[in-house]
Backbone as CSV, one residue per row, in Angstrom:
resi,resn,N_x,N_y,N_z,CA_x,CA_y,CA_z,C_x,C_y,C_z
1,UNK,114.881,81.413,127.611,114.065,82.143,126.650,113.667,81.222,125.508
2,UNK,112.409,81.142,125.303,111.889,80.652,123.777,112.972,80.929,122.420
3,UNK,113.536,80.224,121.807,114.087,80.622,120.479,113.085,80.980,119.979
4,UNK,112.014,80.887,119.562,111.122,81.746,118.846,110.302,82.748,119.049
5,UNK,110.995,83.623,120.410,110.576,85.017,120.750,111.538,86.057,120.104
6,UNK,111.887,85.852,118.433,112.322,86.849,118.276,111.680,87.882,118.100
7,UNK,112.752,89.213,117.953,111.572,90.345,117.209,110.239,90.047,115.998
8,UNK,110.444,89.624,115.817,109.503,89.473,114.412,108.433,88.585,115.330
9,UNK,108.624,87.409,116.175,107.529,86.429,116.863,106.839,87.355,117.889
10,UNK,107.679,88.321,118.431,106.654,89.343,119.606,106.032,90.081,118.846
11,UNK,106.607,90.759,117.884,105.280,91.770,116.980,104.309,91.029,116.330
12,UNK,104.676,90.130,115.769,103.368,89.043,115.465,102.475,88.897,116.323
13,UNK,102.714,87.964,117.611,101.735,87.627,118.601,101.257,89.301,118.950
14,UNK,101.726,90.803,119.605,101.306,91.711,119.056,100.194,92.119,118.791
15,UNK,100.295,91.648,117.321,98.859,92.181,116.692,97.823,90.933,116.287
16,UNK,97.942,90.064,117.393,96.852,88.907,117.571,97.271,87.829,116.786
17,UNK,98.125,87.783,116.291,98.521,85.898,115.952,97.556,84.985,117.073
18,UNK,96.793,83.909,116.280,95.960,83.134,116.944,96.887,81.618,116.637
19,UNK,97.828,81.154,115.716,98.338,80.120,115.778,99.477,80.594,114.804
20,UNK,100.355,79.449,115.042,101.095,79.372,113.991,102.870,79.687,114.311
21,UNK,102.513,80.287,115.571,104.245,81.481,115.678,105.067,80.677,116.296
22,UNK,104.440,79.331,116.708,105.377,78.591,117.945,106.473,77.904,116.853
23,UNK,105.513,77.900,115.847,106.452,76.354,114.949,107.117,77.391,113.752
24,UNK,106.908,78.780,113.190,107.639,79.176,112.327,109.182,79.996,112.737
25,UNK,109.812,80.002,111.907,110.771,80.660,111.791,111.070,81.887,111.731
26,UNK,111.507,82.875,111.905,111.727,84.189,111.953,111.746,84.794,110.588
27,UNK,111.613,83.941,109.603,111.716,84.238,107.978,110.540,84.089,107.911
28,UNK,110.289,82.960,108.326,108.827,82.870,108.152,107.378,83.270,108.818
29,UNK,108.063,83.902,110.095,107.299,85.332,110.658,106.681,86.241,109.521
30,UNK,108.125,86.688,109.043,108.213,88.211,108.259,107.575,88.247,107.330
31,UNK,107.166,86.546,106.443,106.438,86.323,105.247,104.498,86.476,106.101
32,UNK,104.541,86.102,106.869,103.250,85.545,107.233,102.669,86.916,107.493
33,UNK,103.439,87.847,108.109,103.702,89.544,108.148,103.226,90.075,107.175
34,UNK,103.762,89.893,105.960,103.494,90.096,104.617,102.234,89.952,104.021
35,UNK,101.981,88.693,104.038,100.859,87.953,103.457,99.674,88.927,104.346
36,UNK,99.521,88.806,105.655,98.813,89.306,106.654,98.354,91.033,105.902
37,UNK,99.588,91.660,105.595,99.223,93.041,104.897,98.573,93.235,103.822
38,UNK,99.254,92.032,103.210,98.481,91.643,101.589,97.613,91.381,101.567
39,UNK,96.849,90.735,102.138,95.093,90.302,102.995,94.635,91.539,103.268
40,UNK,94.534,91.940,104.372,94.334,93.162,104.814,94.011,94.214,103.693
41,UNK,94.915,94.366,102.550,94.929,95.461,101.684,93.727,95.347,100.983
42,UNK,93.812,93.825,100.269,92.652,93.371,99.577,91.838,93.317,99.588
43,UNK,91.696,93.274,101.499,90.215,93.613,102.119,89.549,94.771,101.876
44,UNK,90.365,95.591,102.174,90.463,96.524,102.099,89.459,97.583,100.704
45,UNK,90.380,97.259,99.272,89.855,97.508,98.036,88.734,97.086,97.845
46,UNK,88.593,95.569,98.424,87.096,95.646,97.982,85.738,95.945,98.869
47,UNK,86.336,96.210,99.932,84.983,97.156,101.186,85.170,98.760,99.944
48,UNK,86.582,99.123,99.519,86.117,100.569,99.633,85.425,100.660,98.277
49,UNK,85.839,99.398,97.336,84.350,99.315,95.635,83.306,99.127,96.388
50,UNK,82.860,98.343,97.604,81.312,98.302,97.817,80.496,99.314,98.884
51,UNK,81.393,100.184,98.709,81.457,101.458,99.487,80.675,101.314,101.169
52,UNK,81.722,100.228,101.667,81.570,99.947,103.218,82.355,100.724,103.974
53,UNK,82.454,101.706,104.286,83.435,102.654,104.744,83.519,101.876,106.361
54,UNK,83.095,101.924,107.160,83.600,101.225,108.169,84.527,100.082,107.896
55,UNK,84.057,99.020,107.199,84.752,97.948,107.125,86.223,98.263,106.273
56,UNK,85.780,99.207,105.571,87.723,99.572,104.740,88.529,100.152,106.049
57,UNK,87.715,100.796,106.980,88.644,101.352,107.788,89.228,100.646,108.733
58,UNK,88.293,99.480,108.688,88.930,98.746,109.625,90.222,97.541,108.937
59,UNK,89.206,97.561,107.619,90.878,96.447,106.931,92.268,97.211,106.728
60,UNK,92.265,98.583,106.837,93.160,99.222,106.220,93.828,99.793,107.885
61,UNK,93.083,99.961,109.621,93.429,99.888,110.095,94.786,98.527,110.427
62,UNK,94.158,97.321,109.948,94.811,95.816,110.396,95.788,96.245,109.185
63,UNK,96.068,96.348,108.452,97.138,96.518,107.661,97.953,97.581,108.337
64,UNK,97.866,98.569,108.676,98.689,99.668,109.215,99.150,99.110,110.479
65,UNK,98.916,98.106,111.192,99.031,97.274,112.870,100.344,96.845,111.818
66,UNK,100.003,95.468,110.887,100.787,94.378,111.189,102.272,95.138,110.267
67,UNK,102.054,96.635,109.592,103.432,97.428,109.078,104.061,97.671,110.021
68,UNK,103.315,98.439,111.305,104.019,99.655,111.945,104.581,98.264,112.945
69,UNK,103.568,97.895,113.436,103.532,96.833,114.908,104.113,95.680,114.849
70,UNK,104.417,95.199,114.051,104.700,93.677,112.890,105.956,93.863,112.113
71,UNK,106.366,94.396,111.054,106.785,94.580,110.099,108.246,95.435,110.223
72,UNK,107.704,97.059,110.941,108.891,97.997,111.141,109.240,97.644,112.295
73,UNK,108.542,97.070,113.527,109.685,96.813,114.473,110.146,95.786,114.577
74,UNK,109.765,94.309,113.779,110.909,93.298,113.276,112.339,93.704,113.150
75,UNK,112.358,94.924,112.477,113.183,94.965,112.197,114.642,95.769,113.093
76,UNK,115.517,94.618,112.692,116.872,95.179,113.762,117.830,96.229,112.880
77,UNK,117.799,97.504,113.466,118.606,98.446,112.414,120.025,98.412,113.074
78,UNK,120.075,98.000,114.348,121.531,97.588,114.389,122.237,96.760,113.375
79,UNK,122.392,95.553,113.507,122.705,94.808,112.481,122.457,94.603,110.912
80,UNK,121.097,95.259,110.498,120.747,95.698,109.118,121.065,96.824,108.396
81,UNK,122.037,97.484,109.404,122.481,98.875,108.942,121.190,99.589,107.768
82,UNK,121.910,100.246,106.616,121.356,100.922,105.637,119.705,100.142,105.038
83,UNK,119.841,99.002,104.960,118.671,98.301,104.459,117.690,98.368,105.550
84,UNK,118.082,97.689,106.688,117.159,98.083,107.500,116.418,99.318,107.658
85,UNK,117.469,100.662,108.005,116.821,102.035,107.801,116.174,102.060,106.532
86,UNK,116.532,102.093,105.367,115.382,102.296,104.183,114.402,101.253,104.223
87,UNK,114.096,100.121,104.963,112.878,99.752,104.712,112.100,99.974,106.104
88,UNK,112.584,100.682,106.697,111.705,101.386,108.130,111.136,102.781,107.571
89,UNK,111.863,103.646,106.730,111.567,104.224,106.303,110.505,103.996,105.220
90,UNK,110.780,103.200,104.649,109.508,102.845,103.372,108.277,102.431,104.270
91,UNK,108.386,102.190,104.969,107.079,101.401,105.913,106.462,102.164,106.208
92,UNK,107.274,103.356,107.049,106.491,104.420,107.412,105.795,105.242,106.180
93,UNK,106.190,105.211,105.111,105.518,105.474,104.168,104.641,104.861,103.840
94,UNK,105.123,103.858,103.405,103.403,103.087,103.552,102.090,103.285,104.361
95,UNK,102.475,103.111,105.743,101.267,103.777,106.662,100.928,104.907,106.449
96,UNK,101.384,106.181,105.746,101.121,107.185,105.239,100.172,107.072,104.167
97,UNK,100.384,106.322,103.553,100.133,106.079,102.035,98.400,105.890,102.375
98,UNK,98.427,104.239,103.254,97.512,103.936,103.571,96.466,104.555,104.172
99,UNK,96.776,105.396,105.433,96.062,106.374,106.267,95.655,107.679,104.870
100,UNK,96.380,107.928,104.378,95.247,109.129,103.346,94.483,108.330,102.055
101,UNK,94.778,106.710,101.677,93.800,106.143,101.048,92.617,106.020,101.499
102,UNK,92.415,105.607,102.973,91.623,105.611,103.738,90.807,106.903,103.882
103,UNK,91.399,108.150,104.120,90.916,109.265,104.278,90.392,109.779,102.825
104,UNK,90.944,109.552,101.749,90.760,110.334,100.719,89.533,109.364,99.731
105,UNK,89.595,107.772,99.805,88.877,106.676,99.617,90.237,107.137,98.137
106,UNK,91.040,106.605,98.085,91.569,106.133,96.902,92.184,104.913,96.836
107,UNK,91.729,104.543,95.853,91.934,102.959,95.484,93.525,102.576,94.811
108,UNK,94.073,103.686,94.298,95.640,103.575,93.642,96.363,103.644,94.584
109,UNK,96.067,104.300,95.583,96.773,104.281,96.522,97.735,102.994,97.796
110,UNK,95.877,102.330,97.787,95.889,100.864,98.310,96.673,100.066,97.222
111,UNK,97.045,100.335,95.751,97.220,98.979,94.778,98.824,99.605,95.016
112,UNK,99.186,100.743,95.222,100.514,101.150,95.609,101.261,100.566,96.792
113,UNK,100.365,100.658,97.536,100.807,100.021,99.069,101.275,98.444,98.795
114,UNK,100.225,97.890,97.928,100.231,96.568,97.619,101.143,96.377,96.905
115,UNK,101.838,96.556,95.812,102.861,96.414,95.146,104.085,96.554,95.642
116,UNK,104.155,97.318,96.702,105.408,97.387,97.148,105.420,96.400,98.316
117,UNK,104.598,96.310,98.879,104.874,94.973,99.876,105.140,93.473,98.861
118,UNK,104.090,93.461,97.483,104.551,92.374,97.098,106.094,92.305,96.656
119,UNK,106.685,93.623,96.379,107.855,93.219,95.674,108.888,92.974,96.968
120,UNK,108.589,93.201,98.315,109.473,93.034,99.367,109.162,92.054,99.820
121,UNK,107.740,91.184,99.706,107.448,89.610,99.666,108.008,88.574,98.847
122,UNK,108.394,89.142,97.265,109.281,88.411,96.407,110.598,88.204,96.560
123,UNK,111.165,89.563,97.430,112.608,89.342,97.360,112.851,88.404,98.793
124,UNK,111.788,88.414,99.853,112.365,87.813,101.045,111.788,86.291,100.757
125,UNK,111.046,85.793,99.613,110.974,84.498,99.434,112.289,84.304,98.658
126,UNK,112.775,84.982,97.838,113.687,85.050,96.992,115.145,84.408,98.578
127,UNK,115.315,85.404,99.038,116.353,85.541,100.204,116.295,83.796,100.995
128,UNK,115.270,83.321,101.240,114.709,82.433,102.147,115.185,80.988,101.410
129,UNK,115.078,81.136,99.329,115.193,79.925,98.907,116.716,80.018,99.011
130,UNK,117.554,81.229,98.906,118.828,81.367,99.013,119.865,80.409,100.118
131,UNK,119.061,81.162,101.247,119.349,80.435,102.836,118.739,78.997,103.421
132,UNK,118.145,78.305,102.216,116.802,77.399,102.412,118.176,76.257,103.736
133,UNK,119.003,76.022,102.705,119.749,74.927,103.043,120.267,75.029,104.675
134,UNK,120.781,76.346,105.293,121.032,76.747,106.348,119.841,76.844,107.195
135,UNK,118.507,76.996,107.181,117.473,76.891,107.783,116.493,76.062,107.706
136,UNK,116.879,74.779,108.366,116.058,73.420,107.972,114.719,73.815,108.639
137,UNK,113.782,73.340,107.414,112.501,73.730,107.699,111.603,74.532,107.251
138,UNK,112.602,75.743,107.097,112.534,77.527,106.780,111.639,77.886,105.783
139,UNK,111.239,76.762,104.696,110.727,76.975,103.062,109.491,77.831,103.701
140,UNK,109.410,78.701,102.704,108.104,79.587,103.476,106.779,78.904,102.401
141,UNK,105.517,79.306,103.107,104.651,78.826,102.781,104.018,79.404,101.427
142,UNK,103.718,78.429,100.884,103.003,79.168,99.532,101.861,80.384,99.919
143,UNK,101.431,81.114,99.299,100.856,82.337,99.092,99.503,81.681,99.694
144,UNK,98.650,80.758,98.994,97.443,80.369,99.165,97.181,80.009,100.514
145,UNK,98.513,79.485,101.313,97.911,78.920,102.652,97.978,79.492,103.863
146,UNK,98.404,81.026,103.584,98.496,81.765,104.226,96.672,81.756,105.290
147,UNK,95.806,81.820,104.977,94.741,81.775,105.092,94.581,80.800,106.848
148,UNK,95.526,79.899,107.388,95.590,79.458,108.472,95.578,80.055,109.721
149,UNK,96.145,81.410,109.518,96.343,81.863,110.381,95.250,83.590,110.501
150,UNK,95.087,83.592,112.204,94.531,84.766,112.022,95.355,86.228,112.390
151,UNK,94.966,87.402,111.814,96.144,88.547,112.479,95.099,89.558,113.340
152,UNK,94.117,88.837,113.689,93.486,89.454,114.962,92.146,90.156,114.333
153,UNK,91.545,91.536,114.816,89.937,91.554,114.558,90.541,92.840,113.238
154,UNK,89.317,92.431,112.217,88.820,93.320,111.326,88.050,92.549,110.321
């Protein structure tokens, strides 16, 4: 088996990873995961200010892929016990959140979604510089260069 078919590398490839999954880390899946939603969202806000309703639905579809498809099934609730369940649970909220921003066109909604992924993007860069030393390689990528990679059509 590939070491880098973990959970987090199959839900990635998933929802269309075009490069990138062979050479990262499973930390650095979950960030690229992240970033991918955080994109997506942004896309998102600004199709629904230039009132492109197709195109929000479709950025706000690719965001709801790389939560549900990406994101919540990364995750192992065996071994993550309680944390794991509350952030499967928050996820699914999120896709909630998202699916009636979409429906309702609200924009607080999307900056809600967004905030809470960033603050679960801060703590797992946070987690990552923790473990840096145990995972040679692992440093996750700055925010800006996220942009390398694609998370499939929208």
């Amino acid at each position: 088996m590939n070491p880098f078919q973990t959970a987090p590398a199959r839900a990635y490839q998933e929802i269309g990873l075009e490069t990138g999954v062979g050479s990262a880390s499973p930390h650095q899946l979950v960030l690229m995961l992240l970033d991918g939603a955080l994109d997506s969202i942004a896309d998102a806000r600004r199709h629904m200010q230039a009132g492109n309703i197709p195109a929000r639905g479709a950025a706000i579809s690719k965001a709801i892929r790389i939560i549900s498809d990406g994101l919540r099934v990364s995750l192992d609730r065996e071994r993550g016990g309680a944390i794991a369940l509350q952030l499967h649970e928050l996820y699914e909220y999120m896709v909630r959140r998202l699916l009636e921003a979409n429906l309702k066109n609200r924009q607080e909604m999307l900056t809600e979604v967004s905030g809470l992924l960033s603050e679960i993007r801060s703590a797992w860069v946070q987690i990552g510089a923790r473990t840096a030393p145990t995972m040679a390689g692992a440093a996750p990528a700055p925010r800006q260069d996220r942009r390398a990679v694609s998370y499939g059509m929208a």
